[in-house]
C-alpha positions in Angstrom: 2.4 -9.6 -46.5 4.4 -8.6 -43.5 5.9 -11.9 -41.7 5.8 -11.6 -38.0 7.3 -14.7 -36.8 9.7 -14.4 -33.8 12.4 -16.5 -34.7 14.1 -16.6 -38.3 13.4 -20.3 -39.8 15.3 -22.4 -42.0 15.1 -25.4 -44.5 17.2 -28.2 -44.1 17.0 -31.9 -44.7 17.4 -32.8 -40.6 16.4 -36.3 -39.7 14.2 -36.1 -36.7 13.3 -38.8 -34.6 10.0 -37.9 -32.6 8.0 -39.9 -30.0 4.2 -38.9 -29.1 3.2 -39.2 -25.6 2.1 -42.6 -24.4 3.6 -44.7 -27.4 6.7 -46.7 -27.2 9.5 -46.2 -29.8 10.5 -43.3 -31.7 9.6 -42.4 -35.5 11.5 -41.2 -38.3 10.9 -38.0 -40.2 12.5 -34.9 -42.2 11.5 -31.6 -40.9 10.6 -29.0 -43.2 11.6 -26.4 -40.9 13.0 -25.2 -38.2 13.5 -22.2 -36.2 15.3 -21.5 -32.7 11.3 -21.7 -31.0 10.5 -24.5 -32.6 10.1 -26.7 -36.1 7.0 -28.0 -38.8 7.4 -31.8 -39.2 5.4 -34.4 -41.9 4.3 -36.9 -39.0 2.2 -40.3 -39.7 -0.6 -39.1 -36.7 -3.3 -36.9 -36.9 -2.2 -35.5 -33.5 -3.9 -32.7 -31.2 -3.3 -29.0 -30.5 -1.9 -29.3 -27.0 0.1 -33.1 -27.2 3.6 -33.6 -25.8 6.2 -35.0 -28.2 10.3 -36.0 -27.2 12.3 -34.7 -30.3 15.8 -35.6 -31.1 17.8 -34.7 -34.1 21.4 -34.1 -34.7 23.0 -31.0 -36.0 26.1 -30.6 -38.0 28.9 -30.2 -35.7 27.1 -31.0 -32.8 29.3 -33.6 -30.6 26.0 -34.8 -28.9 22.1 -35.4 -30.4 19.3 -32.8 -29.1 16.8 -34.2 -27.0 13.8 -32.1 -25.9 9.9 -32.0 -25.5 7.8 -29.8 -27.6 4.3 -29.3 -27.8 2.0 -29.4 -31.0 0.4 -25.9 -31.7 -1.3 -26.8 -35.2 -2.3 -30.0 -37.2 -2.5 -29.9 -40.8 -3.7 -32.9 -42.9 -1.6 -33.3 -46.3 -1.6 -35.3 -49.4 1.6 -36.8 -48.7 1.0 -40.6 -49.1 3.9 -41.5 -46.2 3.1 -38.6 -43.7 -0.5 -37.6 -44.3 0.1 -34.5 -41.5 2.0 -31.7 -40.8 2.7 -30.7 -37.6 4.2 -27.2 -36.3 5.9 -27.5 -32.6 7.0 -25.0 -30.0 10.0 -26.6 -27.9 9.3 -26.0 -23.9 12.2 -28.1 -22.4 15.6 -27.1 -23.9 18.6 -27.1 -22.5 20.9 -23.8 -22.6 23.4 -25.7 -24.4 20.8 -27.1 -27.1 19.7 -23.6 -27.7 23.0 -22.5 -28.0 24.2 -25.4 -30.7 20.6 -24.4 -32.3 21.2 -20.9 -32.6 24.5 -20.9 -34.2 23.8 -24.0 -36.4 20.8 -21.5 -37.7 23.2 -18.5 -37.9 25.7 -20.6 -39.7 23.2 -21.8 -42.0 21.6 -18.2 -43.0 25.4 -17.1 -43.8 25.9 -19.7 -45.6 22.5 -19.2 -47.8 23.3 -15.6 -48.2 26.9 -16.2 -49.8 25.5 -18.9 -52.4 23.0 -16.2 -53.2 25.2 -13.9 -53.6 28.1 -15.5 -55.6 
């Protein structure tokens, strides 16, 4: 099957701190992904299609956290007995600089992979 996703995603064990819309105080998570367009996070909330979430998350190297809104574009219920639900997100606000820092942290990451792989 012939992948047709726009941006190249990657697994790494990123702590995210997330806040839905309208709810005070942020909530921990690992993603599962992430990608320069957006990421797929276990959440607590059974959350709609269309909902606003602030994101922030630290990269390695980064001098400064990433803070940015993203909207949820699917909902998946899992059987994950601290996050019942997955969430995939597209960011919409990011700062040139973030996508910068996200870009090459995701470049850095794929060479990385690909020497392990091929030692």
């Amino acid at each position: 099957m012939e992948d047709n996703r726009k941006y190249v995603r990657i697994n790494d064990d990123i702590k995210i701190f997330y806040q839905p819309q309208k709810i005070l105080g942020m909530i921990t998570t690992v993603l599962l992904n992430f990608s320069e367009g957006g990421m797929r996070l276990p959440v607590l909330h059974n959350f709609q299609s269309g909902m606003y979430l602030r994101l922030e998350f630290s990269l390695a190297g980064s001098m400064r956290p990433i803070v940015l809104r993203c909207v949820v574009q699917w909902v998946k219920e899992t059987k994950g007995a601290r996050f019942p639900y997955e969430v995939g997100v597209k960011f919409i606000k990011l700062d040139p600089e973030d996508r910068k820092t996200i870009t090459k942290y995701i470049e850095n990451f794929k060479n990385k992979d690909e020497i392990q792989w091929l030692d």
